[in-house]
N, C-alpha and C positions, 0 to 999 in steps of 0.2 A: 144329669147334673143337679146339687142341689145349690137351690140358688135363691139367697135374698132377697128384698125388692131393693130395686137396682134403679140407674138414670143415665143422661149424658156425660158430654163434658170430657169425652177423653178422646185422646188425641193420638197419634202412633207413636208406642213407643220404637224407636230403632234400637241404638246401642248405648247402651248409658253411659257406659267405661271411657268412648272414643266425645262421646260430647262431654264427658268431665275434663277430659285429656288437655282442655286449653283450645280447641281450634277455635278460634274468633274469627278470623279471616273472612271475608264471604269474596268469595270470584264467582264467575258460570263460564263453564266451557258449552259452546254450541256446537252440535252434530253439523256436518257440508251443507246434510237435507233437511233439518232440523230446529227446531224452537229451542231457544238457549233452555240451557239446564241450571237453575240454581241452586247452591247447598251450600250451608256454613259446614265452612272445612279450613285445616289452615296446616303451615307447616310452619308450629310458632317458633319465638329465636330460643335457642338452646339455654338463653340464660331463664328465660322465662320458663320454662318448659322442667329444666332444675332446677326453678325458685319454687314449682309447684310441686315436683317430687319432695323437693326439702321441707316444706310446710307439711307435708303428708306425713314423712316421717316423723317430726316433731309434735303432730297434733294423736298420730296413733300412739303416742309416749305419756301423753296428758292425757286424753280420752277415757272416760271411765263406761263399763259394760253399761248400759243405762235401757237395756230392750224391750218394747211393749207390743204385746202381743195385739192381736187386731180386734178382740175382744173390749182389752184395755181401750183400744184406741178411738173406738166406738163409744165406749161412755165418756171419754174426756169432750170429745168433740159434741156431746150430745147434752153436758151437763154444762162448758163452757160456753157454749155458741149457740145452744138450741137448736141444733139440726137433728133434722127428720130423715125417716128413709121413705127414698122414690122410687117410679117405676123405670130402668132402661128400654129403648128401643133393641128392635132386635140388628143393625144396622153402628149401634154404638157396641153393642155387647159383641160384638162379632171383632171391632177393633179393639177391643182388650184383651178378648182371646189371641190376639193375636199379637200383639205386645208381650204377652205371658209363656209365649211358646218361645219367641225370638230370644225372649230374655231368660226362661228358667228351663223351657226344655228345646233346644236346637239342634238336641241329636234329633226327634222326629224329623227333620227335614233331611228330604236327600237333597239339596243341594248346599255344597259346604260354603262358608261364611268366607267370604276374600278379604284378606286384611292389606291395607293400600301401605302401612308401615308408617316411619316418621317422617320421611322426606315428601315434600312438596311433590305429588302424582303428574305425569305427563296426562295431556287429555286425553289419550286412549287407555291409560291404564282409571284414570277418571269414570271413563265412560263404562269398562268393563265391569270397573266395582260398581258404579249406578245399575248397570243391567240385571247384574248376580241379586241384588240387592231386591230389586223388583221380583225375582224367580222365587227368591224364599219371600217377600210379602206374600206372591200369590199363591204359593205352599200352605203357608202356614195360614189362608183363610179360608182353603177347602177342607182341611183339617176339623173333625167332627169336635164340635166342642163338647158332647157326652161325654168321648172317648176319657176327656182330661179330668172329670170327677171334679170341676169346680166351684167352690162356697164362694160366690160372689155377691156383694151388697154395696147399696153405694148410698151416702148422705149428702143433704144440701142443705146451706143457711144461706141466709140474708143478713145483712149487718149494713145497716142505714146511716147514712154522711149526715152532717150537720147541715151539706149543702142540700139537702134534701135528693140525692141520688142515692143508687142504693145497689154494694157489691155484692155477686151471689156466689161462694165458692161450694162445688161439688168435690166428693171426694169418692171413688171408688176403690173396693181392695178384695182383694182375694185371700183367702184362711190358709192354706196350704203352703202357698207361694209366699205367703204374704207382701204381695205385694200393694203398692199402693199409690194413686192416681192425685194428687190434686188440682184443681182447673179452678181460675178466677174471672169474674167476668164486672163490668158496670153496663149501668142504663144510660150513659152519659161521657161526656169526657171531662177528667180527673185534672186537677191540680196535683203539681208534683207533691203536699202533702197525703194527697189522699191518695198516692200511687206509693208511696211509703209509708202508708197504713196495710193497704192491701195486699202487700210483701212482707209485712212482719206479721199478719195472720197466718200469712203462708209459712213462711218460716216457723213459725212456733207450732202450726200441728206436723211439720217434718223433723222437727228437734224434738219434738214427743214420742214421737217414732220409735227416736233412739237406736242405738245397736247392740250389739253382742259382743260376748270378747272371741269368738269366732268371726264376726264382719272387720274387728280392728285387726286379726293376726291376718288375715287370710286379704285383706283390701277386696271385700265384696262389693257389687254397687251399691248395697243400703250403706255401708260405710264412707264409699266414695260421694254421695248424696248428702249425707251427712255432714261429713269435712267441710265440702264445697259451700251448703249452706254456712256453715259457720263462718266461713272466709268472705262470704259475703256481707252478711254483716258484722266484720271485723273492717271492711273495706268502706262499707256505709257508716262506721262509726269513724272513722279515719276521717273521711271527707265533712263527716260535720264538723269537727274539730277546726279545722283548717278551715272551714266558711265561719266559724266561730271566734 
């Protein structure tokens, strides 16, 4: 594998599509014998669920090809923010390989992905998709990460509050895949201005990103990532308006 210097900060990726999809809901079914299970999941209301299809289609109609290569995205981040690259453990690196198989190659895995659909799952159909889910994690992290011929590198800044605290976001990404990790973190606990500071850095090196006009015709996750940020903060500009 050739491989960048690299760091933490990353976290499992599962499926991106079904956590774009709208589930907000959070339940936990608990097993007879068993410790409750938690997962945000949801079976949202059909209007909501069409109000997010309809925004998808409207925003892949305005949306222009805007795609930056991980190259690119490396010097923005590096000429904006002053970020450095660091070293990953072998323990983080192992959870992005494994984020990268789930998400770019899932034919590797023999066990196939169960898709629970849009209705609201009984808890044994719950629990079965939890199990399956568990069978390809552990798949997919005895999976030799040589095999997959990886260009991984990961950058970290500091970006210092007036309140004298100080947020650190790392980002990882792989050349191939391109894909790409962002993690935020503080030394402290935030006021809500300075937790919507810490989201619109995140926001702006994910709208740097960009996409393709292949992620807008084809509704990729970088496309679906994409939109969702922007409707984020179309919804955060919304609410200041209204406290305004």
């Amino acid at each position: 594998m050739k491989m960048r210097n690299l760091t933490l900060g990353v976290k499992q990726i599962s499926n991106l599509i079904n956590w774009i999809r709208g589930r907000y809901y959070k339940f936990k079914y608990r097993a007879k014998d068993a410790a409750a299970v938690g997962i945000f999941f949801c079976d949202d209301s059909k209007d909501k669920k069409n109000d997010f299809y309809g925004r998808l289609d409207e925003m892949s109609k305005t949306i222009k090809p805007c795609h930056k290569t991980i190259a690119q995205l490396q010097n923005y981040i590096v000429e904006k923010y002053n970020a450095i690259e660091t070293l990953i453990g072998e323990w983080q690196l192992e959870q992005f390989k494994v984020g990268i198989i789930l998400n770019s190659y899932p034919e590797l895995l023999h066990t196939p992905q169960i898709e629970v659909g849009d209705k609201f799952p009984k808890r044994a159909e719950f629990l079965k998709w939890h199990e399956n889910n568990e069978k390809r994690f552990a798949e997919a992290r005895k999976y030799p990460i040589e095999k997959l011929g990886l260009v991984v590198s990961h950058y970290t800044f500091d970006y210092a509050l007036e309140s004298g605290r100080k947020l650190t976001f790392q980002i990882t990404m792989e050349e191939k895949t391109e894909q790409c990790i962002i993690s935020a973190s503080a030394d402290g606990k935030l006021s809500e201005a300075e937790n919507k500071l810490m989201q619109s850095i995140s926001h702006d090196i994910d709208l740097y990103k960009g996409v393709s006009q292949k992620d807008i015709d084809t509704r990729t996750p970088r496309f679906l990532a994409y939109a969702t940020t922007l409707m984020k903060i179309d919804k955060e500009q919304n609410i200041l308006k209204k406290v305004q």
